[in-house]
N, C-alpha and C positions, 0 to 999 in steps of 0.2 A: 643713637642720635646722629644724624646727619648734618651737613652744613645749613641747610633748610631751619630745620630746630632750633639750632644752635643758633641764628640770627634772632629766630622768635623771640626767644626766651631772654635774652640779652637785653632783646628793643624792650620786653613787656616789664624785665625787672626794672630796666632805668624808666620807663614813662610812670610807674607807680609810685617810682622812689623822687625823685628830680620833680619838684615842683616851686622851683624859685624864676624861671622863665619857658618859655618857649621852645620846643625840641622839633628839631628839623630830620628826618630822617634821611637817606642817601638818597641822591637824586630829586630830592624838597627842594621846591624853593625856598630864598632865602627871603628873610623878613627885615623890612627897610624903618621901621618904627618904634620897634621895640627890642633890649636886650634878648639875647638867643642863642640858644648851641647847636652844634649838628654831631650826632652820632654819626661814626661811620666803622663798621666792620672787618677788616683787613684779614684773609686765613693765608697762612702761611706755610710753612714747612710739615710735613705730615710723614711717620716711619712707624719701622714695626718696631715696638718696644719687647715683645721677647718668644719664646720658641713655643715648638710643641703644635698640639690637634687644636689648640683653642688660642693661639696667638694674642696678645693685646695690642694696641697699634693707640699713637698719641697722634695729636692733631695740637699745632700751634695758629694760633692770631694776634691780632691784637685792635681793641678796642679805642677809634681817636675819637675824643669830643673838643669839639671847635667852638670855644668859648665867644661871643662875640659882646662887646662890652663898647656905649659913647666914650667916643675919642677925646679928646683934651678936657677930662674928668678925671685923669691918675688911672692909674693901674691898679687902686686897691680892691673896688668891686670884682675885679675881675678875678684877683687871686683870692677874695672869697668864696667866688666860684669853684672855683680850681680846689681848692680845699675841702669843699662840699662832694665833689668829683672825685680827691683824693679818696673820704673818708665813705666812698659807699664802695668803691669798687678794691680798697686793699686788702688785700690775702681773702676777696670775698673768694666763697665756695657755694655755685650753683646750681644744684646736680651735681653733674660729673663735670661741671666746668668748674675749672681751679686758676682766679687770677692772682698777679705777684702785685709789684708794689707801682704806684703809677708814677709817672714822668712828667715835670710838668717844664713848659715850653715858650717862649713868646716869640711869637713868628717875626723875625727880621723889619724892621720901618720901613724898609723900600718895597718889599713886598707887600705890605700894611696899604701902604699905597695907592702903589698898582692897581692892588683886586679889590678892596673896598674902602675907600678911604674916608667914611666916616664911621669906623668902625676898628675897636684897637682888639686883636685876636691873641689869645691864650690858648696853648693847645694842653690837651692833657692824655696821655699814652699809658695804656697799662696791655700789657703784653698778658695773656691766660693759656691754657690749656688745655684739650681733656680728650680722657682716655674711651677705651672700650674693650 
């Protein structure tokens, strides 16, 4: 499996699974009317995990979805999200992709701002792995 796949498979398991809004994929526009998330992919560090004619080698990323939830409605819709987000992607095992436990985040007010300001952002981070 390559980084190629590896996005596939990622996007196809979350658009099957997540169907409580709208998914924005990387590089999507954003959507001005209605609650919505954006996946986005991040690969990271990549070594060889051990010796020999047939080597293994690990490959690290990690998986952000950007929660976006109406503003001066509380914060609780959004950490239902979030917990929805939590509960598909912990300790999942996808193939050979193996994710850990997710992170979940609220993006600073002044930034909230700035970049969309009817719009209150929840991030949620789960770091995975996987071998070959």
């Amino acid at each position: 499996m390559g980084y190629f796949q590896e996005k596939l498979d990622i996007e196809l398991f979350f658009e099957e699974n997540w169907t409580d809004t709208p998914i924005v994929f990387e590089n999507g526009e954003s959507l001005e009317d209605s609650e919505w998330v954006r996946l986005t992919i991040n690969n990271g560090r990549a070594f060889q995990a051990s010796m020999g004619d047939d080597p293994a080698f690990r490959y690290y990323g990690v998986v952000y979805l950007q929660i976006y939830t109406h503003k001066d409605t509380g914060s609780a819709r959004s950490l239902v999200l979030a917990d929805k987000a939590d509960n598909l992607f912990k300790n999942l095992v996808l193939g050979n992709l193996r994710f850990k436990v997710p992170q979940v985040r609220r993006e600073p007010i002044k930034q909230q701002v700035n970049l969309r300001p009817s719009w209150l952002q929840i991030n949620v981070s789960t770091e995975f792995y996987r071998g070959s």
